[in-house]
PDB file of N, CA, C and O in Angstrom, chain B, residues numbered from 101:
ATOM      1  N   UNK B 101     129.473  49.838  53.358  1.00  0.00           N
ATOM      2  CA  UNK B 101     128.799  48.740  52.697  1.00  0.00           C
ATOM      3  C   UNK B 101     129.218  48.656  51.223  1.00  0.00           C
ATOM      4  O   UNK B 101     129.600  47.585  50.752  1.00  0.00           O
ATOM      5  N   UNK B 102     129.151  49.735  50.522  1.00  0.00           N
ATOM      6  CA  UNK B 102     130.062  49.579  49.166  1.00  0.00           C
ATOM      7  C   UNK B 102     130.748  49.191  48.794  1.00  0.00           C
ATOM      8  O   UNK B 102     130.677  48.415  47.841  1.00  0.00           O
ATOM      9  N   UNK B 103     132.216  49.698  49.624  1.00  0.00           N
ATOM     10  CA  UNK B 103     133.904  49.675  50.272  1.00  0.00           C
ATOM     11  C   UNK B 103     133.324  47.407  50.176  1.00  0.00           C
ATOM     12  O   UNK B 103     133.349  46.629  49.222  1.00  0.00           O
ATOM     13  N   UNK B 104     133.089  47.291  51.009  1.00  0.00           N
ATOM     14  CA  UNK B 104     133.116  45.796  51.364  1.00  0.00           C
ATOM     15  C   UNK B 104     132.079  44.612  49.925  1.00  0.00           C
ATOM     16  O   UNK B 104     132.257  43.416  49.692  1.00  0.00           O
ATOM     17  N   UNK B 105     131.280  45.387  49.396  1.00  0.00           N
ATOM     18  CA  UNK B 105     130.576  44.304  48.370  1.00  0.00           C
ATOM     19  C   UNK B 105     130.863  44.763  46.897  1.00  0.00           C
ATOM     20  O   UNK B 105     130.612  43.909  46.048  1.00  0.00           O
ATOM     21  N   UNK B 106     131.317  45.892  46.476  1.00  0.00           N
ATOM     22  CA  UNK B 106     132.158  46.316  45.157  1.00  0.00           C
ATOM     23  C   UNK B 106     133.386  46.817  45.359  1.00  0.00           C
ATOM     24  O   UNK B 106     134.296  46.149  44.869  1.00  0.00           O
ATOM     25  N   UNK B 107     133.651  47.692  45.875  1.00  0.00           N
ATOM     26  CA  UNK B 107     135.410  48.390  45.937  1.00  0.00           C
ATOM     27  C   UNK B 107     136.604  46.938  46.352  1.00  0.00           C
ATOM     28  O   UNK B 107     137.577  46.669  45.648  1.00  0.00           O
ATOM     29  N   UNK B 108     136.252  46.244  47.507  1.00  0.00           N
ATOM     30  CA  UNK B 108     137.234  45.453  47.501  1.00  0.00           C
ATOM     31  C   UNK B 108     137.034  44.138  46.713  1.00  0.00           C
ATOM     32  O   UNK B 108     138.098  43.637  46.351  1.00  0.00           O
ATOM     33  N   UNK B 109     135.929  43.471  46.367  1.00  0.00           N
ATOM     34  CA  UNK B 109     136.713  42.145  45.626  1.00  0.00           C
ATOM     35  C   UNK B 109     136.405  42.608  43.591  1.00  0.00           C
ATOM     36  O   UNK B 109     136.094  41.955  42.595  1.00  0.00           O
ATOM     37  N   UNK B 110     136.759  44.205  43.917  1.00  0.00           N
ATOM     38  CA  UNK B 110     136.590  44.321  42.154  1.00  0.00           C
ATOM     39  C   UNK B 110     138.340  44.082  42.425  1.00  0.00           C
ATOM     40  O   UNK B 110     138.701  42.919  42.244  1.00  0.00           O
ATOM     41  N   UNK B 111     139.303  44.955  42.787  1.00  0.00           N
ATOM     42  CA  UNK B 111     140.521  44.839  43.155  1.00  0.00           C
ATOM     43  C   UNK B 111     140.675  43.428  42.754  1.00  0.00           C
ATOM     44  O   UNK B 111     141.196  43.332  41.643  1.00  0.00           O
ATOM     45  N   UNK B 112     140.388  42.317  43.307  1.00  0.00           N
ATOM     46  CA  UNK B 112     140.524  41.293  43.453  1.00  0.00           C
ATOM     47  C   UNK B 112     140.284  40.608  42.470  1.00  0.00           C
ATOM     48  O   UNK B 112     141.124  39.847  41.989  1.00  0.00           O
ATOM     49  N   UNK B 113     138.625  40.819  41.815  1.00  0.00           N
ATOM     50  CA  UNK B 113     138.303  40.455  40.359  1.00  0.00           C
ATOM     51  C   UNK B 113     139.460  40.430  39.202  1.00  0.00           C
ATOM     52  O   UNK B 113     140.042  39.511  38.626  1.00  0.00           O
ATOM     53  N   UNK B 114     139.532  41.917  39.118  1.00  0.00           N
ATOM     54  CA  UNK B 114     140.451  42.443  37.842  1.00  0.00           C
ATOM     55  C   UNK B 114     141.736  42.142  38.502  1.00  0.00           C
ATOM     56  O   UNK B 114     141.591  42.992  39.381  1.00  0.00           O
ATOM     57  N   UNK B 115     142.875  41.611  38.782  1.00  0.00           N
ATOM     58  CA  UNK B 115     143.926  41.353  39.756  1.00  0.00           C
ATOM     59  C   UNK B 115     143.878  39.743  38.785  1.00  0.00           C
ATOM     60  O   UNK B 115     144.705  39.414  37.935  1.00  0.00           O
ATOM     61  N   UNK B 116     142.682  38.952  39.222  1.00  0.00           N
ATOM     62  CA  UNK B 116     142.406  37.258  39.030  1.00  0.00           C
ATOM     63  C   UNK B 116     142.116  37.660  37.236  1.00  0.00           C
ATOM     64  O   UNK B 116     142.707  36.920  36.450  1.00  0.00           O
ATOM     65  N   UNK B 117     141.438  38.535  36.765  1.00  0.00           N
ATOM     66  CA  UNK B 117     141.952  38.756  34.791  1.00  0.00           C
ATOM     67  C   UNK B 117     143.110  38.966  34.336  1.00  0.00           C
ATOM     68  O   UNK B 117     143.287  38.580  33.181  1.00  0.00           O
ATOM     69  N   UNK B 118     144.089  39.520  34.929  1.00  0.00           N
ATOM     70  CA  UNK B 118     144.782  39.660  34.482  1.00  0.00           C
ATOM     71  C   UNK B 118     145.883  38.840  34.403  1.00  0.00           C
ATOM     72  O   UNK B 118     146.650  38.710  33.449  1.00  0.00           O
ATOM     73  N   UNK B 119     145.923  37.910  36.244  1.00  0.00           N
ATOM     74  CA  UNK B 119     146.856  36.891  35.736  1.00  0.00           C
ATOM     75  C   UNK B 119     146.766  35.818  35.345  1.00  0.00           C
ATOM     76  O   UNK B 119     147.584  34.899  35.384  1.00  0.00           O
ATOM     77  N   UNK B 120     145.033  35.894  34.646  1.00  0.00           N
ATOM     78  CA  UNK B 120     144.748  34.602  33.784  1.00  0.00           C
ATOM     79  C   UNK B 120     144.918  34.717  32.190  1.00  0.00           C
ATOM     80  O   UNK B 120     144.433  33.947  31.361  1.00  0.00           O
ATOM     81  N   UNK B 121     145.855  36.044  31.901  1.00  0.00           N
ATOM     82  CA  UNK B 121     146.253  36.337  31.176  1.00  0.00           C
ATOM     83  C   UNK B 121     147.767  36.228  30.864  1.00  0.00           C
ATOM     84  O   UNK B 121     148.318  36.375  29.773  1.00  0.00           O
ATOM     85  N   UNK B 122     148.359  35.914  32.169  1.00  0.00           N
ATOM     86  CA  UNK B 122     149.583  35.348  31.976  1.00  0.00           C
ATOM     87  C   UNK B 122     150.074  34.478  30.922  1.00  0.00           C
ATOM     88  O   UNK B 122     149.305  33.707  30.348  1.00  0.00           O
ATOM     89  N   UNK B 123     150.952  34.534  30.716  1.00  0.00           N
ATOM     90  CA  UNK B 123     152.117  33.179  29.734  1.00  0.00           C
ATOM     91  C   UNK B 123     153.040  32.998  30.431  1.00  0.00           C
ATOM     92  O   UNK B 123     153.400  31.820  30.418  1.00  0.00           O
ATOM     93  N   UNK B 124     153.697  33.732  31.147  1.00  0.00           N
ATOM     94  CA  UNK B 124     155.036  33.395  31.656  1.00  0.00           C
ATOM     95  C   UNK B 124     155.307  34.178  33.112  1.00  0.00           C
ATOM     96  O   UNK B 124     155.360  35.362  33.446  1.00  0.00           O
ATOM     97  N   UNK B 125     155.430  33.073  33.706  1.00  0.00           N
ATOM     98  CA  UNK B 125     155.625  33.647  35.560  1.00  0.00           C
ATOM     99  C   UNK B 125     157.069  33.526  35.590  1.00  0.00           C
ATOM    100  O   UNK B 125     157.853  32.748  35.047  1.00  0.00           O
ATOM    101  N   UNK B 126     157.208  34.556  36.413  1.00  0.00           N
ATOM    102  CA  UNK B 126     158.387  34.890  36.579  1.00  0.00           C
ATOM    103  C   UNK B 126     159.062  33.906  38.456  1.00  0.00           C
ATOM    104  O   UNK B 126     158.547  34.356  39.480  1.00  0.00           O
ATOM    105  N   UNK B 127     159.908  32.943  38.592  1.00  0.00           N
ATOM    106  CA  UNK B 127     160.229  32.291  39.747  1.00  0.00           C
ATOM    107  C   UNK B 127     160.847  32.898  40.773  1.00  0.00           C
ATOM    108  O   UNK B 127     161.775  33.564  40.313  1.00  0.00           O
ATOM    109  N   UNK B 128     160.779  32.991  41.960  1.00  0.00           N
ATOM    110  CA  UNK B 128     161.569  33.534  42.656  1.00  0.00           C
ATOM    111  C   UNK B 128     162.276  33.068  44.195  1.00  0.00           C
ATOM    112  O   UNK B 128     161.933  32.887  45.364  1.00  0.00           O
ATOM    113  N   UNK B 129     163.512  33.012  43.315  1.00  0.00           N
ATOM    114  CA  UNK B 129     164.843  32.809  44.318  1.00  0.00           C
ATOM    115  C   UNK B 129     165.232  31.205  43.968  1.00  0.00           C
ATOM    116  O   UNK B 129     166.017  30.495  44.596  1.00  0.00           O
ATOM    117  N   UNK B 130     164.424  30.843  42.746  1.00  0.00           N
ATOM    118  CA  UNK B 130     164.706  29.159  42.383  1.00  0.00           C
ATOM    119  C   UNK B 130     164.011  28.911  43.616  1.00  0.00           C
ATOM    120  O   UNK B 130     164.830  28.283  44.287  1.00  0.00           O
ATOM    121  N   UNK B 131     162.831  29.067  44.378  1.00  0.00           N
ATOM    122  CA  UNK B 131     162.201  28.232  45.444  1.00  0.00           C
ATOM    123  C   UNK B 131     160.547  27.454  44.529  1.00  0.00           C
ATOM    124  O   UNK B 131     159.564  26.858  44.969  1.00  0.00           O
ATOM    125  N   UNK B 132     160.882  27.783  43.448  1.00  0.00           N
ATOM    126  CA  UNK B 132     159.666  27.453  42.673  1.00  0.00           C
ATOM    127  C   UNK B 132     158.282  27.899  42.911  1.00  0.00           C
ATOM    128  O   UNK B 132     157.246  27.444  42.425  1.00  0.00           O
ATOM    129  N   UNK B 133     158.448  28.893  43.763  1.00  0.00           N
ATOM    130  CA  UNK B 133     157.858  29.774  44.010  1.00  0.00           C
ATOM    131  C   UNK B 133     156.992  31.249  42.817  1.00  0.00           C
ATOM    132  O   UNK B 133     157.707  32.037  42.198  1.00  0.00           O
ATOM    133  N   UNK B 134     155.783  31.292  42.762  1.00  0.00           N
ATOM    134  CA  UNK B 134     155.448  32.075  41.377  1.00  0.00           C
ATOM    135  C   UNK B 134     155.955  33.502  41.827  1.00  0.00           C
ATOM    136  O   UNK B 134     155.946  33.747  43.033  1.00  0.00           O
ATOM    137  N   UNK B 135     156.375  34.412  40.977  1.00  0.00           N
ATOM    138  CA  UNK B 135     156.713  35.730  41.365  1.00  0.00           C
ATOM    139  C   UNK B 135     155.460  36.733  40.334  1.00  0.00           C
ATOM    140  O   UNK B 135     154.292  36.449  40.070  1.00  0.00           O
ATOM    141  N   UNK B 136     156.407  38.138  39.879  1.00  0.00           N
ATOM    142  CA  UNK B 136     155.557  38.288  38.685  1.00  0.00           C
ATOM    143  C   UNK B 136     155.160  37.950  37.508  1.00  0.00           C
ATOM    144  O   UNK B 136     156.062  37.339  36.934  1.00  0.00           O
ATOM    145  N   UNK B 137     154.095  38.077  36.784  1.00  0.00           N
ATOM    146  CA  UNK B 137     154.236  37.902  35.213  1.00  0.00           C
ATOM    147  C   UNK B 137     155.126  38.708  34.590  1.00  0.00           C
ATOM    148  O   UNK B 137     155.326  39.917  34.699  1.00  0.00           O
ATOM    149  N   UNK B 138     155.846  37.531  33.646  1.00  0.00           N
ATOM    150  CA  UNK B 138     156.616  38.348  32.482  1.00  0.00           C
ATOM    151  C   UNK B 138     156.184  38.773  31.476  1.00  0.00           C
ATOM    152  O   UNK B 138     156.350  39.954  31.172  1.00  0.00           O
ATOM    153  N   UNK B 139     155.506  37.895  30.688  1.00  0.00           N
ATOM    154  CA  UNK B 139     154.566  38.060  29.497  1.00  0.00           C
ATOM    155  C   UNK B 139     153.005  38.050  29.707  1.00  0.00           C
ATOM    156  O   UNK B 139     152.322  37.127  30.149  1.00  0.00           O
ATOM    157  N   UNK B 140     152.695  39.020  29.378  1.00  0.00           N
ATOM    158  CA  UNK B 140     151.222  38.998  28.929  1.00  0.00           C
ATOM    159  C   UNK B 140     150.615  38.096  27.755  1.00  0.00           C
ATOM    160  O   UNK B 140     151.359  38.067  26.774  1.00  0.00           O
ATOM    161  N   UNK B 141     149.577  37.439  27.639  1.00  0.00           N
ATOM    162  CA  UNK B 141     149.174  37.197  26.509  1.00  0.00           C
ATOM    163  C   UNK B 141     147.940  38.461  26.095  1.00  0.00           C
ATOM    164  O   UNK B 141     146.751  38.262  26.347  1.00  0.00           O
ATOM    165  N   UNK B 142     148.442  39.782  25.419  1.00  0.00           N
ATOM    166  CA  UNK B 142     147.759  40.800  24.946  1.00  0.00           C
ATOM    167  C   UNK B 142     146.339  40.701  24.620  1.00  0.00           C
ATOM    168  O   UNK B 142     145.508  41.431  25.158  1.00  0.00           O
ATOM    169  N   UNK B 143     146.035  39.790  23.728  1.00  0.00           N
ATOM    170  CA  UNK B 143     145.160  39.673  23.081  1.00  0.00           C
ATOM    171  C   UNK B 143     143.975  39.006  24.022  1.00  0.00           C
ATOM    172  O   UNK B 143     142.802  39.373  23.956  1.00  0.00           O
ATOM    173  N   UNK B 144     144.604  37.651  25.181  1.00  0.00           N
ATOM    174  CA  UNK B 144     143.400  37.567  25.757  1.00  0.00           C
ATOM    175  C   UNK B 144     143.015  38.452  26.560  1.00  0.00           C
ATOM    176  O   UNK B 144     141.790  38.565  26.600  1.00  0.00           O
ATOM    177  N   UNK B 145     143.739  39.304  27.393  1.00  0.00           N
ATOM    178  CA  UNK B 145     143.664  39.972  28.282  1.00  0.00           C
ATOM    179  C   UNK B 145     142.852  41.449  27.796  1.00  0.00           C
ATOM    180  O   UNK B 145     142.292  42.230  28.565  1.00  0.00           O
ATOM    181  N   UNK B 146     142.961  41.575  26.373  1.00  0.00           N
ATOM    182  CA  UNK B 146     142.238  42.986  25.294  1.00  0.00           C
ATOM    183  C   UNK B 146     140.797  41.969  25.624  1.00  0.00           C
ATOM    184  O   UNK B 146     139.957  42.200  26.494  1.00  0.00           O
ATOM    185  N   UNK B 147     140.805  40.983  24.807  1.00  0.00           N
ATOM    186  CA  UNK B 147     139.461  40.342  25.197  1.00  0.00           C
ATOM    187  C   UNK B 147     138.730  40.458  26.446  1.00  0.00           C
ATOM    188  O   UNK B 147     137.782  41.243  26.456  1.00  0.00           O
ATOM    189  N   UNK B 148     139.121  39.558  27.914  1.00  0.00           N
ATOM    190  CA  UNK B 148     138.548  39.229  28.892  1.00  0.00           C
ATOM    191  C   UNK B 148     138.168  41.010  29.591  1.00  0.00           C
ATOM    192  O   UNK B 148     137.083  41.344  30.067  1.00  0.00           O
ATOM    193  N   UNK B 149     139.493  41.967  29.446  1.00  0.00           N
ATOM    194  CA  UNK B 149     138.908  43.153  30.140  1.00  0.00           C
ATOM    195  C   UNK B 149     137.720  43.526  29.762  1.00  0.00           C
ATOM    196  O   UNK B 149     136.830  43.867  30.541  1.00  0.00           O
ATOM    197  N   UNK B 150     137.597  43.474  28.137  1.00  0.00           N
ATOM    198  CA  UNK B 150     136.671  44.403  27.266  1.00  0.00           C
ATOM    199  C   UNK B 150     135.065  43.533  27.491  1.00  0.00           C
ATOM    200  O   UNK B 150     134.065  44.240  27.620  1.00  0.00           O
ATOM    201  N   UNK B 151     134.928  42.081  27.523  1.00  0.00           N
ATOM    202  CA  UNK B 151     134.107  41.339  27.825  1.00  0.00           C
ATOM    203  C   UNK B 151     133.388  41.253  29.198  1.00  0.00           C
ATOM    204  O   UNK B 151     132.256  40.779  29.294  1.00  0.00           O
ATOM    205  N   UNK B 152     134.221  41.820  30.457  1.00  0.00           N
ATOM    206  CA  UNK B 152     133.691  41.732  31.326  1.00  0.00           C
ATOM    207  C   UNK B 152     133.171  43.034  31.274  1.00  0.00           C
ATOM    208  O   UNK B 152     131.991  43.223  31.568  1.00  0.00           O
ATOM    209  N   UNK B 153     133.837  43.867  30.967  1.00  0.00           N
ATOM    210  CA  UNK B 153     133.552  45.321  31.091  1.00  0.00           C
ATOM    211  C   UNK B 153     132.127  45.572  30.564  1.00  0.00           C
ATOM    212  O   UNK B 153     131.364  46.194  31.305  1.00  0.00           O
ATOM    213  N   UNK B 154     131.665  45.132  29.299  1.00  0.00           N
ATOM    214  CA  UNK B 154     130.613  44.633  29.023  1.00  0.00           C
ATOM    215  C   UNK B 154     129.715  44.730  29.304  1.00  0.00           C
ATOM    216  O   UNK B 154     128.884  45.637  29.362  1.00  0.00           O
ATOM    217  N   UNK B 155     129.805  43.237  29.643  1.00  0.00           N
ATOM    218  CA  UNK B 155     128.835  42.646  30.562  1.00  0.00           C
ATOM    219  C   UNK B 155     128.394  43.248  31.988  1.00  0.00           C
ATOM    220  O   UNK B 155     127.215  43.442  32.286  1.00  0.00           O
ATOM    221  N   UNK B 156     129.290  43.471  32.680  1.00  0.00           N
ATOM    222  CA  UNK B 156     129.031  44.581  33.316  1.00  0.00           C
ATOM    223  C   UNK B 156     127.992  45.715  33.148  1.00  0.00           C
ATOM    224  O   UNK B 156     126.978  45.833  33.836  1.00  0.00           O
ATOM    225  N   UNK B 157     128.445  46.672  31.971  1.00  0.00           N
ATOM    226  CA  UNK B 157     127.690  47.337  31.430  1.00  0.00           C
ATOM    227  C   UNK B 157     126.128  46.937  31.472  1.00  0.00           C
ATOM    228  O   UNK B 157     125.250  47.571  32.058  1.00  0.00           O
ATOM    229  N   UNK B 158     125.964  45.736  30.717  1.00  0.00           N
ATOM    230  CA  UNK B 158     124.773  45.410  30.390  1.00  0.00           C
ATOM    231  C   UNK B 158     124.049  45.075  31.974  1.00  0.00           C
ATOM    232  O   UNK B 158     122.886  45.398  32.216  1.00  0.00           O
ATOM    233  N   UNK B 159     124.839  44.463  32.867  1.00  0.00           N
ATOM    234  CA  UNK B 159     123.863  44.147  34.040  1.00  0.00           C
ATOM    235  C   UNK B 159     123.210  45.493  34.582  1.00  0.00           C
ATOM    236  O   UNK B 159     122.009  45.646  34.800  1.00  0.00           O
ATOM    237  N   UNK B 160     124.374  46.596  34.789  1.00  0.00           N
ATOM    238  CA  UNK B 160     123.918  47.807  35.301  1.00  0.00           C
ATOM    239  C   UNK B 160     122.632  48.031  34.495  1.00  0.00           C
ATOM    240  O   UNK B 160     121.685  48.175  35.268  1.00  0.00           O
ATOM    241  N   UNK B 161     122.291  48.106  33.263  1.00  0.00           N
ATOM    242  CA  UNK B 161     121.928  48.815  33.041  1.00  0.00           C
ATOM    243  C   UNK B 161     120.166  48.337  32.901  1.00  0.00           C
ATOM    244  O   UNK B 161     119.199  48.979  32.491  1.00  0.00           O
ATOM    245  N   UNK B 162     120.280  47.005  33.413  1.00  0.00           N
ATOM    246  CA  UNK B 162     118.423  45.933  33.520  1.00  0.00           C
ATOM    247  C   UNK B 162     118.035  47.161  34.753  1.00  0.00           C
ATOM    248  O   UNK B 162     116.835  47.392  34.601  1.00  0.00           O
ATOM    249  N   UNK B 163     118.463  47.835  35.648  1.00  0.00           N
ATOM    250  CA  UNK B 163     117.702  48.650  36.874  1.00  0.00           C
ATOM    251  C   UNK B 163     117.274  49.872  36.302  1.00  0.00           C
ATOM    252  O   UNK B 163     116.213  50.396  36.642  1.00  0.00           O
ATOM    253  N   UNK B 164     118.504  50.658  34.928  1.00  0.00           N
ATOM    254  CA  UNK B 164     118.247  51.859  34.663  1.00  0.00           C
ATOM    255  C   UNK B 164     116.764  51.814  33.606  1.00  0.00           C
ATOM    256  O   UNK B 164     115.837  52.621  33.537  1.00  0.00           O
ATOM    257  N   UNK B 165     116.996  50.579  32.889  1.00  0.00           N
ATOM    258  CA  UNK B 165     115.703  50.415  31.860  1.00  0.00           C
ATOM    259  C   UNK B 165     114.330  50.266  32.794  1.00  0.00           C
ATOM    260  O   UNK B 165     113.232  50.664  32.405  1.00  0.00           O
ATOM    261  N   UNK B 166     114.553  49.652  34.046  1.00  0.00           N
ATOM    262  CA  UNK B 166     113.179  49.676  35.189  1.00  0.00           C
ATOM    263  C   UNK B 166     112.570  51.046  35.565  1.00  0.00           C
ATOM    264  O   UNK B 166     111.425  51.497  35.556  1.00  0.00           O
ATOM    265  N   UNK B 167     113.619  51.464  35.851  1.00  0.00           N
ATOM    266  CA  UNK B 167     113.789  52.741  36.822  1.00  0.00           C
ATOM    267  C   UNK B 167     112.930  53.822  35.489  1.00  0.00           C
ATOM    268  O   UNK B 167     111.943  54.426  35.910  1.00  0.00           O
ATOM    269  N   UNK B 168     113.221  53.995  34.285  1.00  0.00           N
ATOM    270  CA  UNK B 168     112.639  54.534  33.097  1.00  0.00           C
ATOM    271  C   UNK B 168     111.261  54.168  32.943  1.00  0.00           C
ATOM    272  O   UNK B 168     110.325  54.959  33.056  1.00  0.00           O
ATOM    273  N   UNK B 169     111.152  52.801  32.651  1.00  0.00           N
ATOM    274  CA  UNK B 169     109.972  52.718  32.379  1.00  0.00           C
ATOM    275  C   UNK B 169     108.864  52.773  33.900  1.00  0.00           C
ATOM    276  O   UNK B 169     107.647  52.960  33.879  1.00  0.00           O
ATOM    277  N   UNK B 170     109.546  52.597  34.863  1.00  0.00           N
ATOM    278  CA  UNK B 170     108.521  52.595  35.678  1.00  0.00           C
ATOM    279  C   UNK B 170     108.192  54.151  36.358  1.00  0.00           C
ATOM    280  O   UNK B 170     107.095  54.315  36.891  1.00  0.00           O
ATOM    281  N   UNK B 171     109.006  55.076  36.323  1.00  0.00           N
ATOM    282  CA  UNK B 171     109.139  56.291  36.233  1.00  0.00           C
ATOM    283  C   UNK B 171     108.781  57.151  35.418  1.00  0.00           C
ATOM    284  O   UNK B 171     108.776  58.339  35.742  1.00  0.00           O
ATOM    285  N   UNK B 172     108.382  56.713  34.114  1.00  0.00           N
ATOM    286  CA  UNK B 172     107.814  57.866  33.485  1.00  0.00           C
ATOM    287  C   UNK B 172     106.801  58.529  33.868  1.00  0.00           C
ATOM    288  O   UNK B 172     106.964  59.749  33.879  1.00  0.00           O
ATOM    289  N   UNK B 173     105.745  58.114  34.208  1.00  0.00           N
ATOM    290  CA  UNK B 173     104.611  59.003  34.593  1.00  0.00           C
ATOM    291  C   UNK B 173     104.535  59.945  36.025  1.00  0.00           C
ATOM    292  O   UNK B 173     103.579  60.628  36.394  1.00  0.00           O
ATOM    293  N   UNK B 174     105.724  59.777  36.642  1.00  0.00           N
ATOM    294  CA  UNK B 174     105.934  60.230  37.937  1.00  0.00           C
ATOM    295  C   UNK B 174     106.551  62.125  37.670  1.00  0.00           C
ATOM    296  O   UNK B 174     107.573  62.592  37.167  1.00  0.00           O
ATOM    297  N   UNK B 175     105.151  62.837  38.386  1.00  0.00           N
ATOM    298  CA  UNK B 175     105.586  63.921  38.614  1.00  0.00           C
ATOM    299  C   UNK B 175     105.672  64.332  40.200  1.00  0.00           C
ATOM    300  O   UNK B 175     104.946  64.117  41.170  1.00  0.00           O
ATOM    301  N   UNK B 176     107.412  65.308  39.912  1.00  0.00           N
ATOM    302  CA  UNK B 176     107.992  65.564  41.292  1.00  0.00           C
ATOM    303  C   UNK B 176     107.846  66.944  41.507  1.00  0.00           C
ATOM    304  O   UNK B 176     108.720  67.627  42.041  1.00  0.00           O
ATOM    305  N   UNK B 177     106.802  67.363  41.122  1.00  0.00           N
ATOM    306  CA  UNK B 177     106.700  68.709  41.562  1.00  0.00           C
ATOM    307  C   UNK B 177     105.040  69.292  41.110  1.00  0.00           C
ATOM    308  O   UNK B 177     104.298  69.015  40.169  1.00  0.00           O
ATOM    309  N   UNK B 178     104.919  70.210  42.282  1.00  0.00           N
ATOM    310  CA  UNK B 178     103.504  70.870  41.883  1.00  0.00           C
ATOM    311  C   UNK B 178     103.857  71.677  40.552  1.00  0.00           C
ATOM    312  O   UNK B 178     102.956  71.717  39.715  1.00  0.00           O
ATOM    313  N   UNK B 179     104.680  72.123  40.345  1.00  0.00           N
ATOM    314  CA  UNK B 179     104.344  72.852  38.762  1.00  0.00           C
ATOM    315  C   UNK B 179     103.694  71.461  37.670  1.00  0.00           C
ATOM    316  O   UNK B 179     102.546  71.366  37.238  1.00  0.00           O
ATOM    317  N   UNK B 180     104.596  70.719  37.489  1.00  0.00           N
ATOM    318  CA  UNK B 180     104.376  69.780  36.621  1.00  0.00           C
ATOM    319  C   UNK B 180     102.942  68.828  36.594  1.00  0.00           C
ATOM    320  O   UNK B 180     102.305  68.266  35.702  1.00  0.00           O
ATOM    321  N   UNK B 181     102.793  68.979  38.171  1.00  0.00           N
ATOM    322  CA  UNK B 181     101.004  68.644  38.288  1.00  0.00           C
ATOM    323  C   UNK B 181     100.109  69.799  37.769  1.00  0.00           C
ATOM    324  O   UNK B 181      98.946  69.654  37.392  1.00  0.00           O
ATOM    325  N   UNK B 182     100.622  70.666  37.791  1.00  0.00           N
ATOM    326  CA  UNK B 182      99.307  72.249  36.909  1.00  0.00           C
ATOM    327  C   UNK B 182      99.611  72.002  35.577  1.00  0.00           C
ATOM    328  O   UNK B 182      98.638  71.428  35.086  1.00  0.00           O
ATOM    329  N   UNK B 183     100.392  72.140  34.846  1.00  0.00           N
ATOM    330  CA  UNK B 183     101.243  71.503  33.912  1.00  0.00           C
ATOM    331  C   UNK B 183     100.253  70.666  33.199  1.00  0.00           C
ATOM    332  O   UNK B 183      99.287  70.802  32.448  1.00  0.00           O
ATOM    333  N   UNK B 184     101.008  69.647  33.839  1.00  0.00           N
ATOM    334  CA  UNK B 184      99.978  68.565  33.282  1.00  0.00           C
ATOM    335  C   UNK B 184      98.003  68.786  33.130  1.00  0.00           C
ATOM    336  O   UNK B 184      97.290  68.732  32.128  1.00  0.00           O
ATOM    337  N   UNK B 185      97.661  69.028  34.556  1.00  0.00           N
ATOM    338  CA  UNK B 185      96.458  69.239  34.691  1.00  0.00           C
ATOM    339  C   UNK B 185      95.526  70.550  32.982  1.00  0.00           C
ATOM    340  O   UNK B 185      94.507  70.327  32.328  1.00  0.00           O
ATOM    341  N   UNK B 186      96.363  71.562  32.914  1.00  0.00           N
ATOM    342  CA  UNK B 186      96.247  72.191  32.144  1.00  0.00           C
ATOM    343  C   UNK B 186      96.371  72.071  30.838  1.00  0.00           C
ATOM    344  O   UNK B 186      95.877  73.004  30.205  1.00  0.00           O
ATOM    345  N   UNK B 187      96.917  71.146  30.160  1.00  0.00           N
ATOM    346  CA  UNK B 187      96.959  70.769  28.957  1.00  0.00           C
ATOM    347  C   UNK B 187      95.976  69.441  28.738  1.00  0.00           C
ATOM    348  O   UNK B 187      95.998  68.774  27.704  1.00  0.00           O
ATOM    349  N   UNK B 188      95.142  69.174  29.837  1.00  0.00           N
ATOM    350  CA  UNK B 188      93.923  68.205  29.409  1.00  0.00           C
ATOM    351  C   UNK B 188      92.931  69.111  29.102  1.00  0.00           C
ATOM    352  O   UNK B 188      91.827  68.715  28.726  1.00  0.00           O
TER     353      UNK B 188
END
């Protein structure tokens, strides 16, 4: 389930940044056909990685700020219930 809803269309994602970072396709065989990129344009491509990457970042991280606040008061063990109990 992973493999199929992140591992394969990130491939695919970052693959579609980078050759929207293209300047110059390379033709092949004169069939007018696109081959590889020749040129990068550096700078957008420093941009769009670092921006998605990001953002990214930031989505992950709306579950970890839940997961914190809704977790703090949760004790996983009988010590930490005596623990606790004992310092009231």
């Amino acid at each position: 389930l992973v493999s199929l809803m992140a591992t394969l269309p990130s491939s695919v994602f970052w693959g579609w940044i980078i050759d929207k970072s293209c300047v110059m396709w390379n033709t092949v065989c004169g069939r007018g056909s696109r081959g590889a990129c020749e040129l990068y344009d550096t700078e957008k491509l420093r941009l769009m990685t670092h921006l998605t990457y990001g953002i990214m970042r930031l989505i992950s991280s709306i579950p970890d700020i839940a997961v914190f606040y809704f977790a703090k008061d949760l004790l996983l063990t009988d010590y930490q219930r005596t623990e606790k109990t004992e310092l009231k």
